[in-house]
C-alpha positions as CSV (number, residue, x, y, z in Angstrom):
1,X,-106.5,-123.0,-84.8
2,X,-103.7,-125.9,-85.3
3,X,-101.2,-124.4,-82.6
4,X,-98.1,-125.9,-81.1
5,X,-97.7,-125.7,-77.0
6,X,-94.5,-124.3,-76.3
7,X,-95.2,-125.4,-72.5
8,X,-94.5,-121.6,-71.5
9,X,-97.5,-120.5,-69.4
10,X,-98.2,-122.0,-65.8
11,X,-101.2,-120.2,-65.8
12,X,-102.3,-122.4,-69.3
13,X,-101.3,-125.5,-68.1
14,X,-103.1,-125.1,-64.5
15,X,-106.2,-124.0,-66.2
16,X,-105.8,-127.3,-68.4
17,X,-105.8,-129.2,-65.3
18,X,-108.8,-127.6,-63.5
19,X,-110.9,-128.3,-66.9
20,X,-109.5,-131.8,-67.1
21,X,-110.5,-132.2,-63.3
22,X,-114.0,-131.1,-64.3
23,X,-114.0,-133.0,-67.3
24,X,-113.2,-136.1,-65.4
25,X,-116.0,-135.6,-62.8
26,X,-118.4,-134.9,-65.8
27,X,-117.3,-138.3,-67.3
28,X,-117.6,-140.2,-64.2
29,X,-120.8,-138.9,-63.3
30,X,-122.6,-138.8,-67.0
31,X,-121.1,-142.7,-67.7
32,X,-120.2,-144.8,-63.9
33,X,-123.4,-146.9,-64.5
34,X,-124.1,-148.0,-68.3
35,X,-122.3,-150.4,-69.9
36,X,-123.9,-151.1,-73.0
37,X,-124.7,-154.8,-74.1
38,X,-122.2,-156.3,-76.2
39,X,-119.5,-153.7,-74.6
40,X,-118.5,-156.1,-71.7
41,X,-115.4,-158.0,-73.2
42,X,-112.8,-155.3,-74.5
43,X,-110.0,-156.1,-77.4
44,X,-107.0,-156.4,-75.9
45,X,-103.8,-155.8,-78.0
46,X,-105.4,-156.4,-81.6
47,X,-106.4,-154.0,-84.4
48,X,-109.9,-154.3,-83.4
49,X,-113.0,-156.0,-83.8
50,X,-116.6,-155.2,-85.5
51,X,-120.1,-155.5,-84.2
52,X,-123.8,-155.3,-85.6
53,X,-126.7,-153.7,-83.9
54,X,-129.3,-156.8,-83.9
55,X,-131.9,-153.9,-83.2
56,X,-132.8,-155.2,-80.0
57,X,-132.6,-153.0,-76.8
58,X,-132.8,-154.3,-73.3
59,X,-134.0,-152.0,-70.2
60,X,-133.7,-153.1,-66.7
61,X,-136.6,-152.4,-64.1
62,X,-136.0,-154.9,-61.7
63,X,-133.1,-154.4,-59.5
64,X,-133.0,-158.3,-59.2
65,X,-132.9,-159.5,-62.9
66,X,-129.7,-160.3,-64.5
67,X,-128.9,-158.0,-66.7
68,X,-126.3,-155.7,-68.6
69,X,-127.6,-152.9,-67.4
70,X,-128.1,-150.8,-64.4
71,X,-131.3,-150.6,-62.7
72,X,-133.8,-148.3,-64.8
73,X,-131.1,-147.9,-68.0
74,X,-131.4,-148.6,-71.7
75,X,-128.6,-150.8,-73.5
76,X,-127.9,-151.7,-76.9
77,X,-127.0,-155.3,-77.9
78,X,-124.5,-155.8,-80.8
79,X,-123.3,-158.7,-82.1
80,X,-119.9,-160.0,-84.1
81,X,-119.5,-159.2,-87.5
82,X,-117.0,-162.5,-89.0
83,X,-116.4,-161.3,-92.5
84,X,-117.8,-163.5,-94.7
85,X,-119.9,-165.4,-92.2
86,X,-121.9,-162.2,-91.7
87,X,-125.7,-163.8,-91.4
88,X,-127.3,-160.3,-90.1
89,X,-130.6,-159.8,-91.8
90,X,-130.2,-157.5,-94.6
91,X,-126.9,-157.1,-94.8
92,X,-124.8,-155.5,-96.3
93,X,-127.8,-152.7,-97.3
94,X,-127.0,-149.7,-99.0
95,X,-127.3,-147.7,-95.6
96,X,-124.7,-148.5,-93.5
97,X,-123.7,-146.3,-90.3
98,X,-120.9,-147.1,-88.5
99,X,-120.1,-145.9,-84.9
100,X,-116.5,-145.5,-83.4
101,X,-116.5,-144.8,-79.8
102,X,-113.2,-142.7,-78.0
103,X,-111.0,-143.0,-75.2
104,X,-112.5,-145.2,-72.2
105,X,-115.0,-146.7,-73.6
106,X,-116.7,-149.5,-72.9
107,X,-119.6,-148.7,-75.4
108,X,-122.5,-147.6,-73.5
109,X,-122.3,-144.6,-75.0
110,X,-124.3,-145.7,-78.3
111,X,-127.2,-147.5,-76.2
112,X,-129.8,-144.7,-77.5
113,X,-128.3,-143.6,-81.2
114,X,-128.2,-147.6,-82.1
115,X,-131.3,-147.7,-81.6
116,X,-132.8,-144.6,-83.3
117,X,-130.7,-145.3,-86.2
118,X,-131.7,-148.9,-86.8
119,X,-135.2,-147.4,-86.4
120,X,-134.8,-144.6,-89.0
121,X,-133.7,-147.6,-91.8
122,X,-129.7,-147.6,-91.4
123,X,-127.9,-151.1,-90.8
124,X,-125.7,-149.9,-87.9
125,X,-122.2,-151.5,-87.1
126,X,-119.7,-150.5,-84.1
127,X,-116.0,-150.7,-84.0
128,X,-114.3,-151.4,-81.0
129,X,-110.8,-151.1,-80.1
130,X,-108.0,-151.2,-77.4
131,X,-108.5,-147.9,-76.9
132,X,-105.3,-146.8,-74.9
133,X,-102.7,-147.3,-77.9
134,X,-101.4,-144.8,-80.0
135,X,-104.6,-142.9,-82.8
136,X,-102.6,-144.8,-85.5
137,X,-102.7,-147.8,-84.5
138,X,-106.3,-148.0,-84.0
139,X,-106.4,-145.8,-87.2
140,X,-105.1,-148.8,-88.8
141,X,-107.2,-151.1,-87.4
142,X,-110.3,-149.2,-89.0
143,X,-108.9,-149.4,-92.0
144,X,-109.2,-153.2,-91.4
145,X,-112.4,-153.1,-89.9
146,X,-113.5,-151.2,-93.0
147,X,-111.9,-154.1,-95.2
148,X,-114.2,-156.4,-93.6
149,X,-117.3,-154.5,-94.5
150,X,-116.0,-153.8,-97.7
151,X,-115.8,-157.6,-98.5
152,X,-119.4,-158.4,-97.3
153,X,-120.4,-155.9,-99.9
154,X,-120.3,-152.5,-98.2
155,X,-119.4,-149.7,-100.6
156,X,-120.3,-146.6,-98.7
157,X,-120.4,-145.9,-95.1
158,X,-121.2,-142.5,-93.2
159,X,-119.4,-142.5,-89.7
160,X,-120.6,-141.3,-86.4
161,X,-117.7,-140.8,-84.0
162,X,-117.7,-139.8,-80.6
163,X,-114.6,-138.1,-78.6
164,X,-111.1,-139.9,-79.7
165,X,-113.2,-141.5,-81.8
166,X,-113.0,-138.7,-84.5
167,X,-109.4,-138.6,-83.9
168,X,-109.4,-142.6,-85.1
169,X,-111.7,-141.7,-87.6
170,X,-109.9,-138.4,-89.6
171,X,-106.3,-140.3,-88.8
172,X,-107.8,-143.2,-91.0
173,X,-109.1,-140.8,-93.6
174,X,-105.9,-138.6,-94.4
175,X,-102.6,-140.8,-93.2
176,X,-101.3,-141.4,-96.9
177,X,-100.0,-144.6,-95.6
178,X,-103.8,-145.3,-95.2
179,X,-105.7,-143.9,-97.8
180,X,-104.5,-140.5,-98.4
181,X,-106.8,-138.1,-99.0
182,X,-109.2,-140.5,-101.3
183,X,-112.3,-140.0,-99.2
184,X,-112.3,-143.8,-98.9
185,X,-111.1,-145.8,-95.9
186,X,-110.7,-150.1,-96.1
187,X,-111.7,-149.6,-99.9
188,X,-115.0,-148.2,-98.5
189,X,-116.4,-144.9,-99.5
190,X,-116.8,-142.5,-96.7
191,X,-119.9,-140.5,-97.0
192,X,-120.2,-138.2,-94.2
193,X,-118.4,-137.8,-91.0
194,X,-119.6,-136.4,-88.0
195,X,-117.9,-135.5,-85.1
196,X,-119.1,-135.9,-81.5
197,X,-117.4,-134.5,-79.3
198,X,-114.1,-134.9,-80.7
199,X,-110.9,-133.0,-79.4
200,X,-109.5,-131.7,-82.9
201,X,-106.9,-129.6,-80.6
202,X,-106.4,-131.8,-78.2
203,X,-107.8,-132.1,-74.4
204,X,-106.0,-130.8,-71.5
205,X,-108.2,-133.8,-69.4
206,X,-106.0,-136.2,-70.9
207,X,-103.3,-135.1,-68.6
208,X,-106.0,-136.9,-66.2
209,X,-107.0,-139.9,-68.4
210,X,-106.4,-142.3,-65.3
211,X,-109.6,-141.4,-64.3
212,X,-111.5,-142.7,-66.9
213,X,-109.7,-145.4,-67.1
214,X,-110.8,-146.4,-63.9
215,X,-114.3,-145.3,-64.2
216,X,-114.0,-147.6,-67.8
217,X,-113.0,-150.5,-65.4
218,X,-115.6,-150.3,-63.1
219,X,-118.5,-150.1,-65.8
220,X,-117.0,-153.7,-67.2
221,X,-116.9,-155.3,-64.2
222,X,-120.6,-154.1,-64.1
223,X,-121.5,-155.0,-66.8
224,X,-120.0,-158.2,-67.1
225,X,-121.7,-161.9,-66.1
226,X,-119.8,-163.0,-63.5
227,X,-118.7,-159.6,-62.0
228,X,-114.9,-160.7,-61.4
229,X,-113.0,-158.6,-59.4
230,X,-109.9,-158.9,-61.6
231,X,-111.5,-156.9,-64.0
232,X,-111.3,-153.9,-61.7
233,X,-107.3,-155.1,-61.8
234,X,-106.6,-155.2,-65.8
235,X,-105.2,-151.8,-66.2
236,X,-103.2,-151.4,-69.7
237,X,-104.7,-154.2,-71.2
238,X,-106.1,-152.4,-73.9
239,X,-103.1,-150.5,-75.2
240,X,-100.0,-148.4,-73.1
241,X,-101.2,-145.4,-72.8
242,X,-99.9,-144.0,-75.8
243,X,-103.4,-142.1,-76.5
244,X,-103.5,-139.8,-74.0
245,X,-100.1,-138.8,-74.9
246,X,-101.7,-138.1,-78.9
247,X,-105.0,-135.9,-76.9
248,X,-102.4,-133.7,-75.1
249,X,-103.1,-129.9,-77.6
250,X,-99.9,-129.6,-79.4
251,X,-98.8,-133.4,-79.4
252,X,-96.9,-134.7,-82.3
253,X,-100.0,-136.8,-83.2
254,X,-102.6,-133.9,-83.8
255,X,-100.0,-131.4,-85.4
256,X,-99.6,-134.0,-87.8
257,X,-102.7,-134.9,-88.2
258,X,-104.1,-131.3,-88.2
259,X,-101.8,-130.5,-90.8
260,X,-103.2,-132.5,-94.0
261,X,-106.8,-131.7,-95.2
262,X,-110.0,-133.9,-95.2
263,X,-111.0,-134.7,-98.4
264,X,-112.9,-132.7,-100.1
265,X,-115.8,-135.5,-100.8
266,X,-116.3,-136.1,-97.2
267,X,-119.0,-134.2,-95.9
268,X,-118.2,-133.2,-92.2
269,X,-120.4,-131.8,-89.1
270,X,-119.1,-131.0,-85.8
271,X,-121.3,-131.6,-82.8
272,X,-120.0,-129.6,-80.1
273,X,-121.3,-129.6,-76.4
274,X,-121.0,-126.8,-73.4
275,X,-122.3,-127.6,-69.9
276,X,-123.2,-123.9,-69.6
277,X,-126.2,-122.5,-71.4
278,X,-125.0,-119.7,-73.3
279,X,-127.8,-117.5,-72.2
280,X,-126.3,-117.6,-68.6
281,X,-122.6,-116.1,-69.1
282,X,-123.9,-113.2,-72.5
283,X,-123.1,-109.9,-71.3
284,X,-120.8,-111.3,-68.2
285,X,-117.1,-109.8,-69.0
286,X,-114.9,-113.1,-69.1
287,X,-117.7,-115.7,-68.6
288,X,-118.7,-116.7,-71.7
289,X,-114.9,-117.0,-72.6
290,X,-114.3,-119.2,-69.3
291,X,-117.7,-121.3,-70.4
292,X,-116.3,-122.0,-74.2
293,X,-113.0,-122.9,-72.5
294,X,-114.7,-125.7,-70.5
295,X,-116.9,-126.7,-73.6
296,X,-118.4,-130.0,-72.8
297,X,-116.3,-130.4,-69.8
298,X,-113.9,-132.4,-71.6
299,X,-113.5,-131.0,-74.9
300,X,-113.7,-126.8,-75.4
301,X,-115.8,-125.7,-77.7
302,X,-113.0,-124.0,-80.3
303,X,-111.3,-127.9,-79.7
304,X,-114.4,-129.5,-80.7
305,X,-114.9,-127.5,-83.5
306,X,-112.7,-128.9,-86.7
307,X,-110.6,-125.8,-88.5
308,X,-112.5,-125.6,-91.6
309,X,-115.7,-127.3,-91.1
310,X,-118.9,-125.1,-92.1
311,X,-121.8,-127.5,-90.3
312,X,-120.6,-126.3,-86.5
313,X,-123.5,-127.4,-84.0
314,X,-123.5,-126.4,-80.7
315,X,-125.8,-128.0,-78.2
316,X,-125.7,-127.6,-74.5
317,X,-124.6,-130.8,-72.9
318,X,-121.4,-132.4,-71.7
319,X,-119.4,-134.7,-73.5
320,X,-121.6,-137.9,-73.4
321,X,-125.1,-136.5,-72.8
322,X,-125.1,-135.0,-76.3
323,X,-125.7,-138.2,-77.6
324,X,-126.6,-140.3,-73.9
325,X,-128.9,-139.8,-71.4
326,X,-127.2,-139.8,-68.0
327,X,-127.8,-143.3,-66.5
328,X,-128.3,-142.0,-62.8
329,X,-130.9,-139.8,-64.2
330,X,-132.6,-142.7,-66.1
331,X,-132.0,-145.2,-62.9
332,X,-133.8,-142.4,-60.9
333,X,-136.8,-142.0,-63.3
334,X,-137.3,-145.4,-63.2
335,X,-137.3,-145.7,-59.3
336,X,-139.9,-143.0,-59.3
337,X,-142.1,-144.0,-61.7
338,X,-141.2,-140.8,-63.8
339,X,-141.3,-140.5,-68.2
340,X,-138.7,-141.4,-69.6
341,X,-135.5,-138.8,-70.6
342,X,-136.3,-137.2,-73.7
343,X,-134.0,-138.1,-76.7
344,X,-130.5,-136.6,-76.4
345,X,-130.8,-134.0,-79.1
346,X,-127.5,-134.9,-80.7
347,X,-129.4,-138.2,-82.1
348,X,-131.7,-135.7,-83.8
349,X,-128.9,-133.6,-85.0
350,X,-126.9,-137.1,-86.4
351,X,-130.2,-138.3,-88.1
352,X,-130.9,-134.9,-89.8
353,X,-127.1,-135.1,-91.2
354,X,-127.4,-138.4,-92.2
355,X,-131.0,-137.6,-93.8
356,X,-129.2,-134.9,-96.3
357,X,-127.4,-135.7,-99.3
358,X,-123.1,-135.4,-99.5
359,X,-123.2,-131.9,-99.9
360,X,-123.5,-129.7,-96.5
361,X,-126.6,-127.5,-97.1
C-alpha cells in the first residue's frame, strides 16, 4: 500500500481534487458550528500545549446565553495541565486517554468522546498544537507533551487520534530520533493506538486545505468571548503550511514514515469512515470502487486503513461524524424539540478497544 506518486496521470490527480472538493464540503458542513470549550485560544508557534477534561459538558439552548457553543450543541470543557502544578482530581490514575486532534482543528471534535470516556472511568487529557507545521514538529512536541504526563506520574497512556492526528501520533512512535520503535513516547508507555480517520496514504483534499483553514477560523471566532474579527484575519499563525505538504499521498513525510514498522507492543485499530452505505453501490460495476475512493470524504477507505493493521473498522460516516454528531443536526433537534443524536458509534467502537486488554482479539 505505501506507494510513491510519480505525478503521471491527469486523470489521478483531477480525481484527487474532486474528492478533496467533496471532502472539504463534508468538513465544512459536519464542523462550521462547534467549537468545543477550551478549543478557543490556539498555540501559535510552540511545541504544544496539554489540557484535562474537568468532566463537565456545557449545552446551549438558548440562542441568547453566552456561551461556547452554538445554539442546541454539546461542548467539552478542558482545562491546562502545568506539569507539576497538575491539581486535577485523581490524577495521574492508572487510566489515562489521551486525544490528539488533526489538521484544522479547533477541538470540537472531542465534545462527545470526552465525555463518554470520563464517564466510562478514564482520566482523559487533549493535546493541542499549531497544527499547520510540518508532522515532525508537532511529532516532537508530543513527545514533550508526553514528558509532562510522564513527570506527574503517568506511565501508560492509550491514544485516540483523529485525522493528522494519527500522523502526529505514529511519527512520535517510530522516528528513532524520538523513540524508535520502543512502544513508548515522552518516557510513557503507549498502550493502544487507535486511528480515526487518519490518512496513512495521504489525502488528495489537502491539495485544498485552505478550506479548512478557513472554516477552522471561523469556528474560533465563534467560539471565542469577545468574537474579534481579527481572528477571522490570523491565517499561518499556527504553523506555515508545511502539513498539508506531509498529507499529499506520496510526500517525503509519509514514505518515510510508512517505511519503519509500529512496534510490535502497540496494539493498533483503524476506524475507517465512508459516506456511502455499502449496501447502496454492491453489485453496481465501478461504484463500490468510486465509494471506497471517497471513503469518509476526506480520507479513502484503503488510506484510512494502516498497511498491516488486523483490527480494520469500517463505519459509515464522514470524517468527523464517526466520532461527532453534526452540530447543524444537533442545533436543529434542539429548535424542534426533537431527542437528542444518538452516540456516534465510533465512541462505542473506541470504548470497546480501550475495554480489551494489549493484545487485538
Amino acid at each position: 500500500m505505501n506507494r510513491k506518486d510519480d505525478g503521471g496521470s491527469h486523470v489521478d490527480e483531477l480525481m484527487g481534487l474532486a474528492i478533496g472538493v467533496v471532502g472539504a464540503l463534508c468538513i465544512w458542513l459536519a464542523g462550521i458550528t462547534g467549537g468545543g470549550v477550551g478549543g478557543a485560544d490556539w498555540v501559535v508557534e510552540s511545541a504544544g500545549e496539554l489540557r484535562w477534561f474537568d468532566g463537565l459538558r456545557n449545552r446551549v439552548l438558548d440562542p441568547d446565553d453566552k456561551g461556547d457553543g452554538w445554539f442546541g450543541t454539546q461542548s467539552a470543557t478542558f482545562n491546562f495541565i502545568r506539569g507539576a502544578d497538575m491539581s486535577a482530581p485523581g490524577w495521574p490514575g492508572d487510566r489515562v486517554v489521551l486525544l490528539v486532534h488533526g489538521l484544522d482543528e479547533p477541538g470540537g471534535v472531542w465534545d462527545e468522546a470526552a465525555p463518554a470516556l470520563s464517564d466510562a472511568g478514564y482520566k482523559v487529557a487533549r493535546y493541542d498544537y499549531p497544527n499547520d507545521q510540518a508532522v515532525t514538529k508537532s511529532a516532537a512536541g508530543l513527545v514533550e507533551a508526553m514528558g509532562v504526563l510522564n513527570g506527574i506520574g503517568v506511565e501508560r497512556v492509550d491514544i485516540v487520534a483523529h485525522s493528522m492526528g494519527g500522523l502526529v501520533s505514529r511519527e512520535a512512535l517510530t522516528n528513532p530520533e524520538m523513540g524508535g520503535s520502543r512502544g513508548t513516547i515522552g518516557g510513557v508507555q503507549i498502550g493502544r493506538l487507535i486511528l480515526v480517520g487518519t490518512p496513512n496514504e495521504g489525502s488528495a483534499w489537502a491539495r485544498l486545505r485552505g478550506v479548512a483553514e478557513v472554516r477552522e477560523r471561523v469556528q474560533r471566532w465563534v467560539a471565542s468571548d469577545d468574537m474579534d474579527l481579527s481572528i477571522l484575519g490570523n491565517l499561518g499563525e499556527d504553523g506555515d503550511g508545511q502539513a498539508g505538504i506531509d498529507l499529499l499521498p506520496g510526500s517525503d513525510f509519509l514514505m518515510a514514515l510508512n517505511g519503519r514498522a509500529m512496534p510490535g507492543s502497540v496494539a493498533v485499530t483503524c476506524i475507517v469512515g465512508r459516506i456511502v452505505d455499502p449496501g447502496m453501490t454492491s453489485g453496481v460495476a465501478g461504484a463500490d470502487e468510486a465509494a471506497a475512493a471517497l471513503g469518509d470524504g476526506v480520507v479513502s477507505v484503503e488510506s484510512g486503513s494502516l498497511d498491516g493493521c488486523v483490527d480494520v473498522v469500517l463505519l459509515t460516516a464522514n470524517h468527523r461524524s464517526m466520532i461527532r454528531t453534526v452540530e447543524m443536526e444537533e442545533g436543529w433537534r434542539a429548535m424542534v424539540g426533537r431527542e437528542v443524536a444518538p452516540e456516534p458509534e465510533g465512541i462505542g467502537i473506541i470504548l470497546d478497544r480501550l475495554g480489551r486488554n494489549s493484545d487485538i482479539e
